[in-house]
N, C-alpha and C positions, 0 to 999 in steps of 0.2 A: 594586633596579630597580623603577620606579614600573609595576604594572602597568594596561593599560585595558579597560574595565569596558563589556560591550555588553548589551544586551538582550536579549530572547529575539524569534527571528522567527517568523512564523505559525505555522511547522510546530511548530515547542518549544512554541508557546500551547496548541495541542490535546490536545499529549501532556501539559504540566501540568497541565492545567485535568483531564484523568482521570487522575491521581493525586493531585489537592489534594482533590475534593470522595469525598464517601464515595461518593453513587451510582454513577458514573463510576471510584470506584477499582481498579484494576489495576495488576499488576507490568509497567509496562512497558519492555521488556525486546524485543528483537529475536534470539530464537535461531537461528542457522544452523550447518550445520558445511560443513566443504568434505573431500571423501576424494577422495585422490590415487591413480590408479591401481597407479604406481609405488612409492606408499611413502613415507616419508623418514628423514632420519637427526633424530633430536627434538633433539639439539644444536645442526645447524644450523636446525632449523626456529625454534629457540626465539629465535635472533642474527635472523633473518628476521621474527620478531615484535616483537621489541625494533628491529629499524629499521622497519618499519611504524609504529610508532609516534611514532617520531621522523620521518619523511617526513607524517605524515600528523597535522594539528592538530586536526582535531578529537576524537583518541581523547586529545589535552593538556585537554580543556578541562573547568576544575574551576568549580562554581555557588557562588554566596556566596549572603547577605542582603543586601542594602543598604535598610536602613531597611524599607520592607511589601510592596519585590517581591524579586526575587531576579536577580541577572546571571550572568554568565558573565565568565570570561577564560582565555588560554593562557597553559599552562603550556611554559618551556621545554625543562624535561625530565621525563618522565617513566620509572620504572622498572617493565618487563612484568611482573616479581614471577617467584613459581615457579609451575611450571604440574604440573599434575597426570598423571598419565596413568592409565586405565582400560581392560581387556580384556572386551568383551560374548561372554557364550557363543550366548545366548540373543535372539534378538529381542524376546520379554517382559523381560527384564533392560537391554536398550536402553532400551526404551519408560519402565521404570519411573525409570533415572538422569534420561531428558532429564525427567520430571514433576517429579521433585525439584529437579534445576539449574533448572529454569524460576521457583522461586518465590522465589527470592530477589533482590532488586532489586541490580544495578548501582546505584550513588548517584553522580553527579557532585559532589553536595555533600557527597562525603567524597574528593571529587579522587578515584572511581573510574567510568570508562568501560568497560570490558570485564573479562570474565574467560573464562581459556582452558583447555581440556582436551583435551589428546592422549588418543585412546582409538583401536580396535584394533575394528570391527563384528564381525559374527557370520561375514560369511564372509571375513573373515582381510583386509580391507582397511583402511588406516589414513586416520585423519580428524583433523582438528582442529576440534573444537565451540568456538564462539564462541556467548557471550553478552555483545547489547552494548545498550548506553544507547540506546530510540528519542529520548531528544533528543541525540544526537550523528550518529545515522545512520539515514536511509532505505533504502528497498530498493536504489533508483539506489546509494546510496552505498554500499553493502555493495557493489556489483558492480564498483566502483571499489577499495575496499579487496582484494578477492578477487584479481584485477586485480594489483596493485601485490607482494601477499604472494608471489602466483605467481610474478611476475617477479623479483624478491628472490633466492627462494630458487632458481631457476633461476640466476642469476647467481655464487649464493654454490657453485652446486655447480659450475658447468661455470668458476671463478674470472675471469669477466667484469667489465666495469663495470655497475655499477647502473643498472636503468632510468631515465628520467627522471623525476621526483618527481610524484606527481600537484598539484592546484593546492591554493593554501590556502583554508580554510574560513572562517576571518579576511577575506578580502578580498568573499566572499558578502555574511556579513552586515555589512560596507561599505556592498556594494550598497546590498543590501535596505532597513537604516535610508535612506539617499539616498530611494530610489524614493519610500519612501512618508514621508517627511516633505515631500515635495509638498503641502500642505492643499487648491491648488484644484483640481487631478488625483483626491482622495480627495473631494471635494466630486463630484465629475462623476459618480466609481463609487458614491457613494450614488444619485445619481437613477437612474442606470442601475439598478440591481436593483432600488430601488424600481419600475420601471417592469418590468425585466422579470420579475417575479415577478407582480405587479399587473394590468399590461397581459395578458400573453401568453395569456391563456383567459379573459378577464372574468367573475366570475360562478362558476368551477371550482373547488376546488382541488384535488390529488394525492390520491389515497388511498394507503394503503399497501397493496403488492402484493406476500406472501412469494414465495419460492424453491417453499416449501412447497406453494404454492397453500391449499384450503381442508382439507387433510389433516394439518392441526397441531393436535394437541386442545386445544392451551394458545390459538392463536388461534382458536378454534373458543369457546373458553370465555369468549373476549373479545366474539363476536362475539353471544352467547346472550345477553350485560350489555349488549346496548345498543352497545358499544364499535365500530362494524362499518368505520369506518375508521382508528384507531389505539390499536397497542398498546401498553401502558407499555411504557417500559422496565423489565426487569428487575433489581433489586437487586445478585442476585448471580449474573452473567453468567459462568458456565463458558462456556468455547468447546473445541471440538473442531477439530484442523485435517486436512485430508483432498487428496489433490493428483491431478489425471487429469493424462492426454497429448493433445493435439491434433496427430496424427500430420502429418509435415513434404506429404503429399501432399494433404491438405485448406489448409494454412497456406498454401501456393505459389499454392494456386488464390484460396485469398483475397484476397494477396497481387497475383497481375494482375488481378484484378476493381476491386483498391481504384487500384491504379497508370491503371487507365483511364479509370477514371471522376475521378482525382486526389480520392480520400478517403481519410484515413491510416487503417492499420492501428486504432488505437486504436480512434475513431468506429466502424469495420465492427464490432468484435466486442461493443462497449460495444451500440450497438442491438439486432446481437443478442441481448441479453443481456434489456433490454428488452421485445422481441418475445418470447423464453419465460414472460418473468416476467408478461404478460396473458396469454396463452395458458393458463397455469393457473393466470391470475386471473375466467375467465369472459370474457376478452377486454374488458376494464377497461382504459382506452385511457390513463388520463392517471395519471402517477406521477414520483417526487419522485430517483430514486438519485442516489446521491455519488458524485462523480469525483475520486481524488486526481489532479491536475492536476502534472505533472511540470514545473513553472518554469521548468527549465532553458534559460533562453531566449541565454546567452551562454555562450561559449568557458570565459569563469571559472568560469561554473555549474557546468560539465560533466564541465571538469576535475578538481571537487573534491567529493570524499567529503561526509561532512555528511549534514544535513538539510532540503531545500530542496521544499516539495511545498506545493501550494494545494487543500486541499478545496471543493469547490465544487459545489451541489446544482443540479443538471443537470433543467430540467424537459421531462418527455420525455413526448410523443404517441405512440400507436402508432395509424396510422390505416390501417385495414385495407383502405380504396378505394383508397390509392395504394400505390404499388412499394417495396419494400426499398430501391432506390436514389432512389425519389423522396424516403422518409423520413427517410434517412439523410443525403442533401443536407443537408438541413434540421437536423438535428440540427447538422452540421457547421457548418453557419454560424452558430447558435447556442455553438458552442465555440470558435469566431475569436473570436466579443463578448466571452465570457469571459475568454478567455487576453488580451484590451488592458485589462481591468476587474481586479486582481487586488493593488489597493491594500487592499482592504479586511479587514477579518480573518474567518475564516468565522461565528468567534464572534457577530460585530458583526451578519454576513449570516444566523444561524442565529436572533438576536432580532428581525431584521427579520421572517423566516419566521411565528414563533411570533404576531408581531402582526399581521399580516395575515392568517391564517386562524382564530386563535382556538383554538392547540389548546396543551394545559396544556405545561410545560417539561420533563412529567414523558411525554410522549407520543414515540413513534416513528415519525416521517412518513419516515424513510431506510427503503426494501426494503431494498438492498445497497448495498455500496461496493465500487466497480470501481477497479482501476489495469492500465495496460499497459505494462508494463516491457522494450522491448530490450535483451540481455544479452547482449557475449562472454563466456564464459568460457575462460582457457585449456586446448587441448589434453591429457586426461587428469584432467582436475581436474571434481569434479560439487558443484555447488550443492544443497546442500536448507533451506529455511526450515521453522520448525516452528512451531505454534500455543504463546503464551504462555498457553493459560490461561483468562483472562480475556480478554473486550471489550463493548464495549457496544453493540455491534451485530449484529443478527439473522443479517447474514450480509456476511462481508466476502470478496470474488471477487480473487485477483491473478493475473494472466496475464505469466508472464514467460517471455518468447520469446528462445531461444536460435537467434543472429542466425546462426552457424555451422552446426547440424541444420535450422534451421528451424522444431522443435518448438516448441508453445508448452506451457508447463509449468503447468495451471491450480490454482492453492492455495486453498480454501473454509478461511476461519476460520468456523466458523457456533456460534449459542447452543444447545445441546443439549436444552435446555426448549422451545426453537419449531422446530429441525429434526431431524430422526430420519435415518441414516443414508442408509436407505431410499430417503428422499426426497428428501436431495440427489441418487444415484443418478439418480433420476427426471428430477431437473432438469436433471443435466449429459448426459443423454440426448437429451431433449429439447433443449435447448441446442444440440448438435453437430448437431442433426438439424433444426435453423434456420439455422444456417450453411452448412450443406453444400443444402439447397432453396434456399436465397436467392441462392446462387453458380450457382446451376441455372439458374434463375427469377429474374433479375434484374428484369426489366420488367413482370412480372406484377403485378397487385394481389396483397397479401396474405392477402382472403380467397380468392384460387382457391388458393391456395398451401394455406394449411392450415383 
């Protein structure tokens, strides 16, 4: 059977492009596990994994060469293999397996996407840890798979029909090549961020504003060389992953603050996010953070697992004469232009960057990268994502709200050379404590506020 051969779409470019080049290289790799309250029996969970796989294409999809790039195709069957199972006594003994499982790469171009481990935590609940290819799946798409496995194996016990299958991943990157082999549509989003990169503060550009503020002695050390708005990147980027609660009684008030004013959840927490990160920058108004931009703009999007997300560098004011809601307006209608502009590749968007302000390739103008992920998960069932390790960024924020408590679940990957524990601490103090005056003090200027 003749198979067909696609490309890689934006999101696969970023996650290649840091594991092709040395500086940028990392295992990447998306760890989660899911623990079930209830338990399960590993037999059938194991039939419950082997049809996850076959319902869902993209954990088929195996990379070749073709001549000096590399594609992709689905496979029509694939086998889940044996799975392992492990019992932690020890919460140190946890900690130390997932460091280990984390450093070894899943390879699509050995036709592997995932590997699985039933294990048993320390207080006597059972989980299955997945580690899975991020060019096969996002966070969105993990919550889809999570999703589909629950329902599975729900059906395999209580002997139902199977849920209905989620969408294919195949028919995405359909899309996605369509959309953007448009040339005069990718023509229009070149002048577009030529201009709004260019135009939108004449004369400005971003500085880099840590998490940290000026309490990081490695950007302290940057700051003494002269370097005083950006820091290299680091070589060999250890990350540490770290996760708080946003209790569901702050998220609800959020929640009608944003439903009134009609500004989506994402926008309110992304400025706040913002708004802390000058706050212990000296009150340093203008800065550069990455939005992964959640694509999912149609039915097929949504339905299907994958990896479908637009990075896209967000240039954010914080002007402390106008209101939290006056700011955030604005911010938002600046993320409408984005989300119609999204032909382009960030890569393409991230050279544009580097030439218009003049700063080396080897430099960090990203503070942080922000996503806000809506998430069911079913009944009984608890999500936790884990830091792989490595990344190339100072400090990466995921806020994934669980659409049923209402909690939002905040995950800090941060680099352990530029933030110190401590100081996250500080930040996501600070942080909550922007959200929660801003929901107060909606109208207010910002500098009465803090």
């Amino acid at each position: 059977m003749e198979r067909t051969l696609y490309g890689f779409n934006y999101s696969q470019d970023i996650v290649h492009l840091q594991t092709k080049y040395a500086l940028f290289k990392r295992v990447a790799n998306i760890l989660f596990s899911v623990t079930f309250d209830e338990g399960f029996d590993e037999g059938r969970m194991k039939q419950a994994l082997q049809l996850l796989v076959d319902r869902n294409d993209c954990l088929r999809l195996t990379f070749v060469k073709d001549g000096k790039t590399i594609k992709q195709y689905f496979e029509e069957k694939r086998s889940i293999g044996s799975i392992p199972s492990v019992r932690f006594e020890t919460p140190i003994q946890m900690d130390r397996f997932i460091r280990r499982f984390r450093k070894t790469a899943v390879s699509p171009l050995k036709g592997q996407t995932l590997k699985v481990v039933f294990a048993v935590d320390p207080s006597g609940h059972q989980m299955v840890i997945i580690k899975i290819s991020h060019m096969v799946a996002d966070t969105y798409g993990i919550g889809v798979l999570v999703n589909d496995l629950s329902g599975i194996y729900a059906a395999l016990t209580e002997g139902k029909d199977l849920p209905p299958a989620p969408g294919k991943f195949e028919d995405v990157l359909k899309k996605d090549a369509e959309y953007r082999a448009n040339e005069e549509a990718l023509e229009k989003d070149r002048s577009f961020y030529q201009s709004y990169y260019e135009k939108k503060h004449p004369g400005k550009h971003p500085t880099y504003l840590g998490i940290h503020g000026n309490e990081s002695d490695r950007w302290l050390k940057y700051k003494k060389k002269g370097n005083i708005s950006l820091p290299f990147l680091l070589v060999r980027c250890d990350t540490e992953g770290y996760r708080f609660v946003i209790p569901a009684a702050v998220t609800t008030k959020a929640a009608a603050w944003c439903q009134e004013r009609n500004i989506p959840m994402n926008s309110f927490f992304f400025y706040a996010c913002a708004v802390a990160c000058s706050l212990k920058n000296d009150r340093m108004p203008l800065q550069l953070p990455l939005e992964l931009m959640n694509c999912r703009a149609t039915i097929t999007d949504r339905k299907a697992a994958g990896t479908k997300v637009q990075s896209l560098s967000v240039y954010t004011e914080v002007d402390f004469e106008k209101s939290f809601a006056e700011n955030v307006a604005l911010l938002f209608a600046d993320q409408q232009e984005l989300y119609r502009h999204t032909r382009m590749s960030y890569l393409e968007i991230e050279a544009l960057e580097h030439k218009l302000w003049n700063y080396s390739m080897l430099s960090q103008i990203i503070n942080y990268c922000f996503s806000f992920i809506p998430m069911s998960t079913p009944k009984g069932t608890h999500l936790q994502v884990y830091s792989n390790g490595k990344g190339a960024l100072v400090a990466y924020m995921a806020l994934i709200m669980d659409v049923d408590s209402n909690e939002i679940y905040v995950n800090y990957d941060i680099q352990t050379k530029m933030v110190k524990p401590v100081q996250l601490v500080d930040f996501q103090n600070l942080y909550i404590h922007v959200v929660e005056a801003v929901i107060e003090n909606p109208d207010k200027p910002l500098k009465e506020i803090f």
